[in-house]
N, C-alpha and C positions, 0 to 999 in steps of 0.2 A: 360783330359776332366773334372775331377772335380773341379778343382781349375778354370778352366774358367767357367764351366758353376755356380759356387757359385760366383765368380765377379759377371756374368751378371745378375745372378738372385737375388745374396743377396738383392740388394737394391727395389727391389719388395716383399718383406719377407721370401722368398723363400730358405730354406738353401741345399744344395747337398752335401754328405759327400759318402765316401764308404767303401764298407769292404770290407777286402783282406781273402779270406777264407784260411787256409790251406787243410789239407788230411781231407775229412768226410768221414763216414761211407755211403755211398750212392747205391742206386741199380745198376748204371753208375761207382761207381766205386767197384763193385764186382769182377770184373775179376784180380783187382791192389791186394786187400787186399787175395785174394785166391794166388795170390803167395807171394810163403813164401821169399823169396828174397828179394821183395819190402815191404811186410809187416816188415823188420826186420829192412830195411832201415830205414821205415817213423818211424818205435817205436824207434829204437836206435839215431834218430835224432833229436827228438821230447824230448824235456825236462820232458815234461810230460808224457811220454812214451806209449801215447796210441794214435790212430785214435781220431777226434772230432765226436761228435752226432752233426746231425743236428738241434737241439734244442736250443744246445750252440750257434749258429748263431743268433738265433729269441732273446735272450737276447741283442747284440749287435745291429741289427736292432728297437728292440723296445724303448733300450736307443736313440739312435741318431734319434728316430723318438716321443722320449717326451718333456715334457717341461724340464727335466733337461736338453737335449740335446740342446736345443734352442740359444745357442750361440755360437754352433760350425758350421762350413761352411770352407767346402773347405779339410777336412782332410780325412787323412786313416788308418782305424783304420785294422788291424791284428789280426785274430783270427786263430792263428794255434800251440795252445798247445806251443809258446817259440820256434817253428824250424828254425825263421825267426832270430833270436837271438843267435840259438846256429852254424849258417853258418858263 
């Protein structure tokens, strides 16, 4: 859906890109990080060996929504600590 909806829109000025979240810290995912199982998965997996903060997001969001970001369309960018890398 990204990549066509940045065809159809690019040429209106319109760029569409998305991010790929990995594990955040989130109140939906409390019940994940309270087991110690899953929590030891997502650290041991995770290069950077921690959960992401949701703040870490609004940084990649706010890039591909400024003027630096202005010439990308169509991509996906991956924010999940390197886990997407170390599969």
């Amino acid at each position: 859906m990204t990549k066509t909806l940045a065809i159809e829109l690019g040429p209106h000025g319109v760029t569409v890109n998305a991010i790929n979240p990995g594990f955040f810290t989130t109140e939906m995912n409390a019940p994940l990080m309270a087991d110690a199982d899953f929590d030891a998965m997502v650290r041991d997996r995770t290069p950077l060996g921690r959960w992401g903060a949701p703040v870490e997001l609004a940084g990649a969001a706010v890039f591909l929504a400024s003027d630096a970001g202005s010439y990308i369309n169509g991509a996906s960018l991956t924010v999940d600590g390197g886990m997407t890398a170390s599969l």
